[in-house]
C-alpha positions in Angstrom: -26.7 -17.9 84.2 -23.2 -19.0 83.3 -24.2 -22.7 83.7 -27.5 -22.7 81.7 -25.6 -20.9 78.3 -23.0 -23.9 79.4 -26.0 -26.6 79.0 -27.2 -24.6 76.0 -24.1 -24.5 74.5 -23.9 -28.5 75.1 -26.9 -29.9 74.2 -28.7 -27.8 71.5 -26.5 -26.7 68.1 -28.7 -24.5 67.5 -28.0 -22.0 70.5 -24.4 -23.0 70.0 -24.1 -21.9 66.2 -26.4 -18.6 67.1 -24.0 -17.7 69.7 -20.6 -18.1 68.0 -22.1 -15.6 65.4 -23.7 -13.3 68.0 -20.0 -13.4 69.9 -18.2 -13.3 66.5 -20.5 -10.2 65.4 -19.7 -8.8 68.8 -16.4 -8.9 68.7 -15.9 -7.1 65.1 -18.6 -4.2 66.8 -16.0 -3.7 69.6 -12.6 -4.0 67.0 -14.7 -1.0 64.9 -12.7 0.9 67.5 -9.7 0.1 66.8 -10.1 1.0 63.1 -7.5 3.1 61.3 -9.7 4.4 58.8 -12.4 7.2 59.6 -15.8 5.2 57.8 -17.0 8.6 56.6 -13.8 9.7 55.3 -13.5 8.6 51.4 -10.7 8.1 49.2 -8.5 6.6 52.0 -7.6 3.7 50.3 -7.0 2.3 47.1 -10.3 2.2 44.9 -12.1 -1.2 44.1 -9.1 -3.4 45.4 -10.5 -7.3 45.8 -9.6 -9.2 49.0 -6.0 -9.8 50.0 -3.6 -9.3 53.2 -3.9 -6.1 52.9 -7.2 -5.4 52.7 -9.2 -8.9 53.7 -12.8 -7.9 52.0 -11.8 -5.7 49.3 -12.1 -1.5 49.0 -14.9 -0.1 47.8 -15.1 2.6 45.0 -15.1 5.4 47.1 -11.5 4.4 48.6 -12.8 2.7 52.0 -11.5 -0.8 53.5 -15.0 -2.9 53.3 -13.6 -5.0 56.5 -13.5 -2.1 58.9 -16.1 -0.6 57.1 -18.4 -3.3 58.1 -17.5 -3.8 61.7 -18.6 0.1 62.0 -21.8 -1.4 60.1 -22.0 -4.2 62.6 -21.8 -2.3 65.6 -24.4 0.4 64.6 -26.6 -2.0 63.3 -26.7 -3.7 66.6 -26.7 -0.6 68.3 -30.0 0.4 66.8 -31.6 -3.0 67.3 -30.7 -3.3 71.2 -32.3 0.5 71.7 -35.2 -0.7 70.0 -35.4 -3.8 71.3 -35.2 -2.1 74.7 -38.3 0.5 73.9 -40.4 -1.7 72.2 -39.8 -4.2 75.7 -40.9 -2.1 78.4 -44.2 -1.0 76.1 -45.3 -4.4 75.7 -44.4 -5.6 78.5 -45.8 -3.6 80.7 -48.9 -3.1 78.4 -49.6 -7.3 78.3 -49.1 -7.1 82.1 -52.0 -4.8 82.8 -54.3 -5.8 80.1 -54.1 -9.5 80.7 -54.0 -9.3 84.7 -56.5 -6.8 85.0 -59.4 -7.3 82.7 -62.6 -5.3 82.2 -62.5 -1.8 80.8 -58.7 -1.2 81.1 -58.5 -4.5 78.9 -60.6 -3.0 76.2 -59.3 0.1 76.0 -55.3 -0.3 75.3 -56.5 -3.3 73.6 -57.9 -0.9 71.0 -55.3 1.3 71.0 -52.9 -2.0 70.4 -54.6 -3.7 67.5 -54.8 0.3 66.1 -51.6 -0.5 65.8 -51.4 -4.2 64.9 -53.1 -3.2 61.8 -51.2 -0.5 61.4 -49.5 -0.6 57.6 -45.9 -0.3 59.3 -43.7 0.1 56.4 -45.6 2.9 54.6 -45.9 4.9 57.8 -42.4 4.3 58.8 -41.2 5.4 54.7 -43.5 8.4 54.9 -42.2 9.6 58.6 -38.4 8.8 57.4 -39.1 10.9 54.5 -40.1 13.8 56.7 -37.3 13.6 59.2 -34.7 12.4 57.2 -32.2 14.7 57.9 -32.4 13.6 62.2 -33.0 9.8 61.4 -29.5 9.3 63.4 -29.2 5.6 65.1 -30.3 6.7 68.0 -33.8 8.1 66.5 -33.8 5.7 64.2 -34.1 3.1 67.0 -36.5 5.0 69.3 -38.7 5.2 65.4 -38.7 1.2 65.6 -39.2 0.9 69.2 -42.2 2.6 69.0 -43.9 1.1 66.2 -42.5 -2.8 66.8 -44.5 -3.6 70.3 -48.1 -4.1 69.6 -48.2 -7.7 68.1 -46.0 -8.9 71.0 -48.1 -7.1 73.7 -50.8 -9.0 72.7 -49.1 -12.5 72.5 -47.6 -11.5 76.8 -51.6 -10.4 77.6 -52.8 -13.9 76.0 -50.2 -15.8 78.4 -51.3 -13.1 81.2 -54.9 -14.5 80.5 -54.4 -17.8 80.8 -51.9 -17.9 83.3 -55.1 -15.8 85.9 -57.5 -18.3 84.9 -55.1 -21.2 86.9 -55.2 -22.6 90.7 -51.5 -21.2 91.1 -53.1 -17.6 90.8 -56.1 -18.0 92.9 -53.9 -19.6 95.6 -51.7 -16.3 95.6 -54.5 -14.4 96.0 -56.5 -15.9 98.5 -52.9 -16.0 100.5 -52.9 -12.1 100.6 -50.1 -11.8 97.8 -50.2 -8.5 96.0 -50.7 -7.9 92.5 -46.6 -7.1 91.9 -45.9 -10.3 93.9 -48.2 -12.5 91.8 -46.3 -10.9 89.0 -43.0 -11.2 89.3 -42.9 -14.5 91.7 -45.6 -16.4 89.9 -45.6 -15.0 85.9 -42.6 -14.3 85.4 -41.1 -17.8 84.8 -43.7 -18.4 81.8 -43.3 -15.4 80.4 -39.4 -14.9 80.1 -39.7 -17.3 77.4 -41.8 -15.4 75.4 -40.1 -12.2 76.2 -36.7 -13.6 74.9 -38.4 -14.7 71.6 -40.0 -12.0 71.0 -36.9 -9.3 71.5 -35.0 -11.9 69.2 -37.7 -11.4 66.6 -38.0 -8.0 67.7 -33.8 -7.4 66.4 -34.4 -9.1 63.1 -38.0 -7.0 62.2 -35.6 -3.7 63.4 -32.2 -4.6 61.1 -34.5 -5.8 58.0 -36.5 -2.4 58.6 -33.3 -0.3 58.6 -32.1 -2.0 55.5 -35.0 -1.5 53.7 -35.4 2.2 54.6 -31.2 2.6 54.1 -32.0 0.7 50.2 -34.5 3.8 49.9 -31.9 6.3 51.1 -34.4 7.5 53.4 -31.8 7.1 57.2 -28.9 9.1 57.3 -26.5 7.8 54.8 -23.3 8.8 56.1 -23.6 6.3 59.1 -22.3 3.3 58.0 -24.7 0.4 58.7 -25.5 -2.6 57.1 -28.3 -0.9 55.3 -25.9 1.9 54.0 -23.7 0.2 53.0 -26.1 -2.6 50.5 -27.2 1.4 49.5 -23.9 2.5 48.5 -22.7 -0.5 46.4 -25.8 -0.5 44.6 -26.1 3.0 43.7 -22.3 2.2 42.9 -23.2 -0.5 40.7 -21.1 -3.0 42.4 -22.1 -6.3 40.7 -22.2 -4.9 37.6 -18.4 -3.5 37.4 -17.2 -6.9 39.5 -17.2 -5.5 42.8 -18.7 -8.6 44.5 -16.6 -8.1 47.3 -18.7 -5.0 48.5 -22.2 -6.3 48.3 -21.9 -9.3 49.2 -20.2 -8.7 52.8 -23.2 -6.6 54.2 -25.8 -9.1 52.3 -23.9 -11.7 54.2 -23.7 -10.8 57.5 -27.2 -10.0 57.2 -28.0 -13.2 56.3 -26.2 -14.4 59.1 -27.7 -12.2 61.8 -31.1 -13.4 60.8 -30.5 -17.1 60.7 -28.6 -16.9 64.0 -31.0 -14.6 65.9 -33.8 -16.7 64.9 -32.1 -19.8 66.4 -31.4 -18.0 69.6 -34.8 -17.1 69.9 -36.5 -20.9 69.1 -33.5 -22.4 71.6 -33.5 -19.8 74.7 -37.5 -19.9 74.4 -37.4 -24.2 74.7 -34.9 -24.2 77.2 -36.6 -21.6 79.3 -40.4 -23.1 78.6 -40.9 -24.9 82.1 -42.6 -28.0 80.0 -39.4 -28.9 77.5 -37.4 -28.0 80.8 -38.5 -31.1 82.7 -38.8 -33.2 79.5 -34.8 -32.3 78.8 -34.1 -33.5 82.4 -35.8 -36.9 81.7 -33.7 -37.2 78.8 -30.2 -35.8 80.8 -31.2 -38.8 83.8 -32.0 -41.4 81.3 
């Protein structure tokens, strides 16, 4: 494990730039406890203050330190992507399993149910339902909301690998040698599809923090948890740019920014270096 990041970290910028900022972004999530301001207490600080010693990114106008006001931000942000992440996982996971390995009927059926929800209009649903429960929509619903609804296309991308990877000698062979279907699995499929199952959860974090953002920009989560949606919200009800307070928009837009870009990196690097064919092209290269 240690040794592939090592190579990863070596030979592809890309996985190197994507994890300093998934380290850096980590380590302000974990210094949010160590904060010496409450982020839903108010008026704790000097109003509209611009960067300095003091206070590196500025106060807001509601008298909170935007520095440890975003690593709070960070932390739940991430928070709600990982649990997420982690239910939309095991649904499509387990439904591309089944559907690509067994075939027939099975097949058809989820397969309905999944493009029922390919199709699905996501964000309307997801406004409407957030309108209705608005009050509950805490991080940890908030994330088991997303996980849900975030599975289907990338249950169908695993059950196409599934498909192929039945219809090649490697499977037949395991079959006719009296392997069992969880053996053929996990000895056999699992090596091409880790690939695509680290891509997709990458992809999976980015669709789950632009989601929250957008639904926090409506004021339809709860407002008084600070994430990176909340607090874009609160400066622009606050009318941030317009008064001069760059300071406070700009650090949530930012970090945003960053999480995307350096997600999306990890997710094209891990999936090359994992992808059995790039693997034994990038040992060519290493020998020559």
């Amino acid at each position: 494990m240690f040794s592939a990041i090592k190579d990863l970290l070596k030979y592809d910028k890309r996985f190197t730039f994507g994890f300093s900022v998934m380290t850096l972004m980590i380590f302000l999530a974990i210094l949010s406890f160590f904060s010496p301001y409450d982020p839903k207490v108010w008026n704790v600080v000097p109003r509209d203050m611009p960067p300095s010693l003091k206070h590196l990114l500025g106060t807001t106008s509601m008298g909170q330190d935007v520095f440890w006001l975003a690593t709070y931000a960070i932390r739940n942000s991430l928070l709600l992507s990982v649990i997420a992440v982690i239910i939309s996982r095991v649904i499509a996971i387990l439904l591309g399993l089944i559907t690509g390995y067994k075939g027939g009927f099975l097949d058809r059926f989820l397969m309905t149910i999944n493009d029922s929800f390919v199709i699905l209009p996501l964000l309307p649903i997801l406004i409407l339902i957030a309108s209705v429960i608005k009050g509950a929509l805490n991080i940890n619903n908030l994330g088991i909301l997303l996980g849900i609804f975030g599975w289907a296309w990338d249950a169908r991308v695993l059950r196409s690998q599934i498909l192929s990877l039945r219809e090649r000698e490697f499977t037949y062979t395991a079959k006719l040698s009296g392997m069992k279907t969880l053996s053929i699995i996990i000895k056999e499929y699992l090596p091409f599809i880790i690939p695509l199952i680290m891509a997709t959860a990458m992809n999976n974090m980015l669709w789950v923090i632009g989601m929250e953002v957008t639904l926090a920009i409506l004021g339809l989560s709860s407002l008084e948890i600070p994430t990176l949606g909340t607090m874009i919200h609160w400066s622009v009800n606050s009318q941030s740019l317009l008064l001069g307070i760059w300071w406070w928009i700009l650090t949530p837009v930012f970090i945003c920014i960053l999480l995307f870009i350096s997600l999306y990196m990890l997710s094209v690097s891990i999936s090359e270096f994992l992808d059995p064919r790039t693997r034994l092209q990038r040992i060519e290269v290493m020998k020559g």
